[in-house]
N, C-alpha and C positions, 0 to 999 in steps of 0.2 A: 508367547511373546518372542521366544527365540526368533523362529520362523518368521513372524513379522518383521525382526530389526534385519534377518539374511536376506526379507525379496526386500527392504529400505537399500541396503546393502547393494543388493544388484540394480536396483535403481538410479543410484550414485552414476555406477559402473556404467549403465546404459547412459545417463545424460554425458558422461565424458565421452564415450564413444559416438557415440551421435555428434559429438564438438560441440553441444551446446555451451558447457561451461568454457571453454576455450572463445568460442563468440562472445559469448556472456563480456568475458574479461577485455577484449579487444576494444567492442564496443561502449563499454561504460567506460574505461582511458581515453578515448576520442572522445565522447561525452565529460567526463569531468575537466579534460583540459580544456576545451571548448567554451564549458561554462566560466569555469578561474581565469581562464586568457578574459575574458567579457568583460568580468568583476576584476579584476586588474587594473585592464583600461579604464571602467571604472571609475576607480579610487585613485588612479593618477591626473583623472579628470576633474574629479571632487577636491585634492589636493591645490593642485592648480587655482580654480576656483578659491580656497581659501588664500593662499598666498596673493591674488587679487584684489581680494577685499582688506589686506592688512591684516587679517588674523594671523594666531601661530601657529594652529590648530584646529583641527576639528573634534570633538568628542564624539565618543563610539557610541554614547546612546543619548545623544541630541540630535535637534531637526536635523545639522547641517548630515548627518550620516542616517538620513530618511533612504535615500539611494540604495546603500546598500545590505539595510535592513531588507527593505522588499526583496532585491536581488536575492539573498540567503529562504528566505520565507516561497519564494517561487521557486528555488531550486530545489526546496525540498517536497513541495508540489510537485516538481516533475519525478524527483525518487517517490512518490507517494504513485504515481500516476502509472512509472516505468513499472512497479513491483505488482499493479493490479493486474497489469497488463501480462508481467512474466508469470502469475500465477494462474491465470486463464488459459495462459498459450502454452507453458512447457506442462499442463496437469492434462487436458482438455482431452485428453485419447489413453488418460493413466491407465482406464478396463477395456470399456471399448475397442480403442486402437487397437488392442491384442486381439480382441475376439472379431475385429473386420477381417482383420492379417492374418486368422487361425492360425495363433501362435495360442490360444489361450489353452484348448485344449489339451495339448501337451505341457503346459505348465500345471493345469490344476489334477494331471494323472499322476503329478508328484505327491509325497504325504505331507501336504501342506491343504490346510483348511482357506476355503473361497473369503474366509470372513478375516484372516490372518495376511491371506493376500491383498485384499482391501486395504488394510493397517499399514503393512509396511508399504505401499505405494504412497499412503497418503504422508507416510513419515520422511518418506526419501525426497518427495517431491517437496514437502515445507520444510527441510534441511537446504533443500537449493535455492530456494525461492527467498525464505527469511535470510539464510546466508548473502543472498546477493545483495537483498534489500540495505539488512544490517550496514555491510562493507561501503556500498555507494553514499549511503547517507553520511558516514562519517568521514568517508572521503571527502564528499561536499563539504561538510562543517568544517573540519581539517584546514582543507583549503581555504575556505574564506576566513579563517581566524589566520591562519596562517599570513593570507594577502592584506589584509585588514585591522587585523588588530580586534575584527567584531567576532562575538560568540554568541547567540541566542539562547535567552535562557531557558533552561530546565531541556538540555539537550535527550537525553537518556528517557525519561517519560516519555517525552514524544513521538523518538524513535520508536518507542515501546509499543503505542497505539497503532502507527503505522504497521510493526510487524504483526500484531494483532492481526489487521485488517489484513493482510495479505495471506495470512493462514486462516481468516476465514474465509476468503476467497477460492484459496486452495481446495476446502473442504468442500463446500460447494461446489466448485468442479469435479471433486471426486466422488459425490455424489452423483450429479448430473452424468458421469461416464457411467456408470449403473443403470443407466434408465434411459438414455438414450444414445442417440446414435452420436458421433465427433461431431460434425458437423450441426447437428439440433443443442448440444452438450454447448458447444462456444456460443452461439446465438443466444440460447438462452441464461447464459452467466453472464453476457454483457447487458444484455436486458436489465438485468438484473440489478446489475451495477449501474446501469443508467438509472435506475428508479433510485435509486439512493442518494446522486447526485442532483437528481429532479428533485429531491425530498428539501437537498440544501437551497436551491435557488427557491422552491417556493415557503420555504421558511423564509429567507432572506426576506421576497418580496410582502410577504404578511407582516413582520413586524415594519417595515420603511412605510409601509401604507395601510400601516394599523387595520386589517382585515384577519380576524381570527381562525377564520375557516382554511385559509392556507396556512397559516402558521400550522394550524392543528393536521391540515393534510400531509404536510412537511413532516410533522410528529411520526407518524403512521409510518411513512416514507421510510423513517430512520430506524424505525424500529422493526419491519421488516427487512431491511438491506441496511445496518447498520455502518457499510464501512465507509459511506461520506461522514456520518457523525462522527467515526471515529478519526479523520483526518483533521477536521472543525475542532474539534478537542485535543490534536496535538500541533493545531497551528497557533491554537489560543495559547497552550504553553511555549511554542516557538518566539510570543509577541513579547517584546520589552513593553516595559509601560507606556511609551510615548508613542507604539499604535496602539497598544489598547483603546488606551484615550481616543483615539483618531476615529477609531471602531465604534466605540461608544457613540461620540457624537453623529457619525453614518448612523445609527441605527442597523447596525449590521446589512447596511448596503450592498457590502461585498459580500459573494456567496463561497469565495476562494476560502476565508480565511473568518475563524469564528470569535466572536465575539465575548462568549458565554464559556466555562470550561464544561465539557462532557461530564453527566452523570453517571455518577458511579455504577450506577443500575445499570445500566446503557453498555457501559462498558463488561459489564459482566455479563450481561442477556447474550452479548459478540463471544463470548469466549463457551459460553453454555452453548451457543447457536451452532458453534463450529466444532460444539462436540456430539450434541445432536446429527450433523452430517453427517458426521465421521460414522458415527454409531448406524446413522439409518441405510447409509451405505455399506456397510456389514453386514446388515440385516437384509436387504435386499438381494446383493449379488451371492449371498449365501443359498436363496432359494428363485433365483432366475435359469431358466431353461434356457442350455447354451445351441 
């Protein structure tokens, strides 16, 4: 385990040098001011609007503040969407990339075991990954409580599911660098990821048009590529009552945003799944012929 958290360790060390985390930082401040300048405007707009009609006010979880309920619920759609994407793209050459570069060589003539080096890549890369996720998300909430006065509840859980999802993403690409090549490794982890979100629209579409057979292909979906269901499950705790309801009466129409809370099962099959990788990725690059 030492030797695991020293190459997590040089890991770290590598994404700073490389400036990714430096980009990382840049780019999500242009991103979260972007979005709060938006939701700003916003709620000076929705303000306005009440002062129009003669009210005093608007309430933070009544229709009049529908606005900026969804605004907050889509932006953490994009933190959900930005951390799948960061987990595919800065994991996607964790083994690989070294063994294209014949750097791997010389790392694994060290006394450090192939299956030790697998661990702490996949620890260093979901320390950055879940770190960034974590940070952006609460920056968002942050901000729009801050602009607003709104807070969606059961903040913390849902984050939670989200960084779930993004470490099991992680694993999965650190798999996939095991077994194939960078370039085969990313194609195929978005594949992947697409099939999970294909799982949420044809759920969606099954129950709005009461047809069982998607709903139930949708099932499948989720539970092979679990991390749309786990967004669905942390958008449902993101909803106040008054979308739920909205949700409800859709029939889960929307495929952004779930309806139902995520089964415990479900959520734990993601966390077993992502240890599973972890693990078969060990197992593999321990006895791959370099």
């Amino acid at each position: 385990m030492r030797n695991a958290l020293l190459i997590a360790e040089l890991s770290l060390r590598e994404a700073v040098r490389k400036r990714l985390v430096s980009v990382l930082l840049i780019l999500s401040v242009l991103f979260i001011g972007f979005y709060l300048f938006g939701i700003y405007r916003l709620e000076l707009n929705l303000d306005e609007r009440a002062v129009d009609a003669g009210l005093d006010g608007r309430s933070t979880s009544g229709l009049s503040n529908l606005p900026v309920m969804y605004a907050a619920m889509f932006g953490m759609y994009l933190v959900y969407f930005l951390g799948a994407l960061m987990a595919v793209l800065s994991t996607v050459g964790a083994v690989s990339g070294d063994i294209e570069n014949g750097v791997m060589q010389s790392v694994i003539a060290r006394p450090i075991s192939r299956a030790q080096l697998v661990l702490g890549r996949w620890i260093g890369f979901t320390t950055v990954n879940v770190g960034y996720v974590a940070l952006l998300g609460a920056a968002l909430l942050i901000g729009v409580y801050a602009i607003t006065g709104y807070l969606p509840p059961s903040p913390l859980p849902a984050l939670g599911l989200i960084l779930l999802a993004v470490t099991l993403l992680t694993a999965l690409t650190v798999l996939g660098s095991t077994l194939f090549t960078t370039l085969a490794n990313g194609i195929g982890v978005f594949v992947l990821y697409g099939a999970g979100f294909t799982g949420g629209i044809l759920s969606a579409i099954g129950t709005l048009s009461d047809t069982p057979i998607l709903t139930t292909l949708g099932s499948v979906a989720n539970v092979v590529m679990p991390t749309n269901a786990l967004w669905l499950g942390a958008s449902y705790l993101l909803q106040p009552p008054v979308l739920l309801e909205l949700s409800t009466a859709a029939r889960g129409a929307n495929p952004f945003f779930g309806s139902d809370p995520i089964a415990p099962a479900l959520a734990l099959w993601a966390a077993v799944l992502a240890a599973l990788a972890v693990a078969a990725a060990m197992w593999r690059f321990s006895r791959r012929d370099l």
